[in-house]
N, C-alpha and C positions, 0 to 999 in steps of 0.2 A: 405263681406270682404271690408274693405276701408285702406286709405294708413297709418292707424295706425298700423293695425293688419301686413297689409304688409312690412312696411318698417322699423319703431319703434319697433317693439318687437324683429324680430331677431339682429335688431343692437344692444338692449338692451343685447340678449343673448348672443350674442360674443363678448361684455366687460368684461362681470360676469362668461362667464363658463371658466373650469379647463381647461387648453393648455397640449395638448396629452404630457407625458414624455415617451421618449422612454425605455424599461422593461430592458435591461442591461447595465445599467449605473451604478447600484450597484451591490453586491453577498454578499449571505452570507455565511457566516464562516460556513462549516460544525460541526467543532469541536467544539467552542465557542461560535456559534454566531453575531458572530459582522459583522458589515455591512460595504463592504468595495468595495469603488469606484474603477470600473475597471480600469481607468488607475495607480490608486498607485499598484493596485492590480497584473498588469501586468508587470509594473517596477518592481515589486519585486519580479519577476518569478514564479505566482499564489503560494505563501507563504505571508501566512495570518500576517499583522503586530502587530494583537493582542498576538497571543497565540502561533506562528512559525508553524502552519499547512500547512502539503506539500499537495495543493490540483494537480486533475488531470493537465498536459500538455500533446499537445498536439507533434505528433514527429516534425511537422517542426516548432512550436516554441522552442524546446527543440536545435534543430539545430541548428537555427537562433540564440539563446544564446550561443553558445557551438564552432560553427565554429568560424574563424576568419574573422571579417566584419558583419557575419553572411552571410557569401558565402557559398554556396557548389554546387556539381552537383551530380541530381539522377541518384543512377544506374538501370541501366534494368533489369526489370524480367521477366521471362518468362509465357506467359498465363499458367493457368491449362484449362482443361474439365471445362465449365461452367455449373452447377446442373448436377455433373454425377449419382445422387442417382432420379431423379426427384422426388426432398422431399417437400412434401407440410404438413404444420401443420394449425394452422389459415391462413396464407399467405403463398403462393407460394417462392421457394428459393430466385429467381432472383428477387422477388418483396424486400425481406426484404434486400439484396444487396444493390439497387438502391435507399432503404430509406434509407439505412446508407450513400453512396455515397452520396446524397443530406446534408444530415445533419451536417458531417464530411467534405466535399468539398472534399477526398482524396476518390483512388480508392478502396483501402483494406486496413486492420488492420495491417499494418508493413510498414515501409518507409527504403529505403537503400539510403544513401549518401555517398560519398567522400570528403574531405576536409583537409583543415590544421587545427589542434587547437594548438593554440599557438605553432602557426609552424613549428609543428611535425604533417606531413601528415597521416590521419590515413581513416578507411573505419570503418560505423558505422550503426547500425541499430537498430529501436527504434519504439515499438506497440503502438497503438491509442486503447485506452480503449471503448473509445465512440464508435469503431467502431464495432458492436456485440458482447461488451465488449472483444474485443481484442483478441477475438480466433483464434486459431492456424486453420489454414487452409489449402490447396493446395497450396495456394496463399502464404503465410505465410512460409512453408517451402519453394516454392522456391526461396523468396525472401532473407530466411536467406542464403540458400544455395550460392544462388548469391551475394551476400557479403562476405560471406568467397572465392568463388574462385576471388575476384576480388581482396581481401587483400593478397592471394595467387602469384597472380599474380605481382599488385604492389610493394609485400614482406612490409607490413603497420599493426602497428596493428590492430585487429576486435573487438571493442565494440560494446555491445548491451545492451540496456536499454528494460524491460520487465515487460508488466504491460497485463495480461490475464487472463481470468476464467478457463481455460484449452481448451480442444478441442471441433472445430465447431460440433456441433451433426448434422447438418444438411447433413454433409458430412461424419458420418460414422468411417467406417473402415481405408477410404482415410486420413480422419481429423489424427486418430491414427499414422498413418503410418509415419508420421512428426516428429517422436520419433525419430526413428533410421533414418532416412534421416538425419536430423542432425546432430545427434551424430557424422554418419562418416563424414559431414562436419567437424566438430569442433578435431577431429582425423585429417584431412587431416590439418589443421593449425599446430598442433603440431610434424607432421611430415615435415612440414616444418617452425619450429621453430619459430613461430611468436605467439605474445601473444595475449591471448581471456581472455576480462576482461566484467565483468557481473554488468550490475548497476540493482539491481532490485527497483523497484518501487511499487508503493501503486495498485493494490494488483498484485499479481502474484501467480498465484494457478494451480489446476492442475494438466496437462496432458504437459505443460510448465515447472514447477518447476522440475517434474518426468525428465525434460529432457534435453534440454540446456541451461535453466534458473542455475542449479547448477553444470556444467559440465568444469567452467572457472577455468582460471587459479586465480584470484582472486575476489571478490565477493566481491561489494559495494553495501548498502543500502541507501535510504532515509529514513529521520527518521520515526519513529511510520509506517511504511508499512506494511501493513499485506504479508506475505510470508506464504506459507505453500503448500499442494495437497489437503488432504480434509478438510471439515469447523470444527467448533471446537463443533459445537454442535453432528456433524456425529461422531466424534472423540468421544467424548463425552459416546454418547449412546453406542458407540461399545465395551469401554473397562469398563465403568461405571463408573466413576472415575472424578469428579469433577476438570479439568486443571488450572493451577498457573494464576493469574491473568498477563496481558499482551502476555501469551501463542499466538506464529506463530508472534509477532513484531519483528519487526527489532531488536531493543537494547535485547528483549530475548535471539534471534537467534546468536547477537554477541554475550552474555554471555555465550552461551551455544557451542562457537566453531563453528559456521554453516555460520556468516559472517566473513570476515576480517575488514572490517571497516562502520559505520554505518556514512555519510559526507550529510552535508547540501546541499541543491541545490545550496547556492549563492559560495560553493568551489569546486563545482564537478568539473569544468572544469581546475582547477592548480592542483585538486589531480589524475586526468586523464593525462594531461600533466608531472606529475614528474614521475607518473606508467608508462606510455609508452615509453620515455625516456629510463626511469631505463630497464627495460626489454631489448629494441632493443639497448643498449649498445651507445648510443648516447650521443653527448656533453652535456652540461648543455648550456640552452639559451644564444644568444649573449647577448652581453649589451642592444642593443636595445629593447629585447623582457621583459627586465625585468624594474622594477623603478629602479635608479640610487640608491644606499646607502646614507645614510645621512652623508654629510660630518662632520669631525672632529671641534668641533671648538679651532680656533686657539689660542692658548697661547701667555697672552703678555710677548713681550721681555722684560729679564731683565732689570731692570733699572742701567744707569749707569751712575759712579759718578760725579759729576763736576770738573774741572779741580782745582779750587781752593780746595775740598775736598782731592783730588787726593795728588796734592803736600805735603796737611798739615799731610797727612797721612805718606808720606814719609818723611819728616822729624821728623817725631814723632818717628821713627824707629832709629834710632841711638842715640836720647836719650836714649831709653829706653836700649839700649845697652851697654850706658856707664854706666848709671846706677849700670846695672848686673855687 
């Protein structure tokens, strides 16, 4: 070795080699393919600039868009039993937990907040797909359940935005049992007269959908979302019968009576704000909360005559009168 080998070739090599790029600085288009730089990508509330694909969000950026400022504060939920089945498949329960925790940075598959949106104070809760695709859990029910008593309490309406494969398997009979725990949630709102409105999201399936994914009082989609309980191939094979193209999308499911309205992500938050409103019988926004109307523009004044016009005008009048 001499100070060629030493000292000239790697210098030579750290002119000429490739400079590490960090791996999420683009994504691509599920749907169309296009390749699109995360931060347009995220200004535009993961909808794709190419082809309008509503890809996943995550609940506290859905909040952060959604609240006002992008404030809010979480509510409490209470522990369940941690692996009360002690269920081990490939990995042990508590192991595949704390790789979703890791990877998600959130504790479980559902987030409860409070906040104003466009302020009108409302209590909201909203599933993390990524988080073992979003299944319904111990954790899950009590987190919806604590959001409905906290809207209960506040008297606020309870949105919830719902994106799930159905129920955790790992947890059983327990997982199921999130059915009706809910339901009489979402009963205890109605009995005390506040509205439960339903955003479903890309996909919602299930042991969810079976339960108080379609139990609102009105039911908004993201476009192209797959909704439905089972897949369309199980479907399929069970009754033999080859299904309509688009079958379990959103725009079917509103054609066919199942949504009320199928609304983009960049308007969910004004068609949430008029829905909430309207139901808890509240004013319409002050002036401040809304853009001012476009003023009138003003018309010019008439013109008028000049004084020598004027006179000659009035002397012309009693010619023409004697005239007559």
């Amino acid at each position: 070795m001499n100070w060629i080998s030493n000292y000239v070739r790697p210098k030579i090599n750290s002119l000429f080699s490739r400079r590490e790029v960090p791996e999420n600085l683009w994504k691509k288009c599920p749907e169309c393919g296009s390749m699109l730089f995360h931060r347009e990508l995220s200004d535009n509330l993961n909808v794709c600039t190419s082809c309008d694909h509503h890809m996943q969000l995550t609940p506290r950026e859905r909040f952060t868009a959604l609240f006002d400022g992008g404030i809010f504060t979480e509510v409490k939920v209470p522990e369940p039993v941690a692996d009360p089945l002690q269920f081990r498949d490939q990995k042990r329960y508590p192991d595949r937990l704390k790789a979703a925790q890791r990877a998600t940075g959130e504790h479980e598959a559902m987030l409860v907040a409070e906040g104003e949106m466009g302020r009108t104070p409302v209590v909201a809760a909203a599933q993390d797909f990524s988080f073992i695709g979003g299944s319904m859990s111990m954790y899950v029910g009590n987190a919806f359940i604590a959001g409905a008593e906290r809207a209960v309490k506040l008297k606020r309406p309870y949105i919830v935005f719902s994106a799930a494969g159905g129920a955790r398997m790992q947890e059983g009979i327990l997982a199921l049992m999130q059915m009706p725990r809910t339901t009489v949630a979402i009963q205890m709102l109605k009995e005390a007269g506040l509205p439960y409105i339903v955003v479903l999201t890309h996909p919602t399936t299930g042991g969810v959908t079976a339960s108080y994914a379609m139990l609102g009082d009105i039911h908004i989609a993201e476009p192209n979302a797959l909704i439905g309980f089972a897949g369309t191939r199980v479907i399929e094979q069970t009754i033999r019968e080859q299904l309509p193209e688009g079958f379990q999308r959103a725009e079917y499911l509103l054609d066919h009576g199942m949504l009320d309205r199928v609304t983009h992500r960049k308007k969910m938050k004004e068609e949430l704000v008029s829905l909430c409103r309207m139901l808890m019988k509240m004013e319409p926004p002050v002036v401040g909360d809304l853009p001012a109307p476009p003023s009138e523009p003003e018309l010019p004044a008439p013109a008028q005559p000049e004084p020598s016009q004027a006179a000659a005008g009035d002397e012309a009048a009693p010619m023409e009168e004697q005239k007559k």
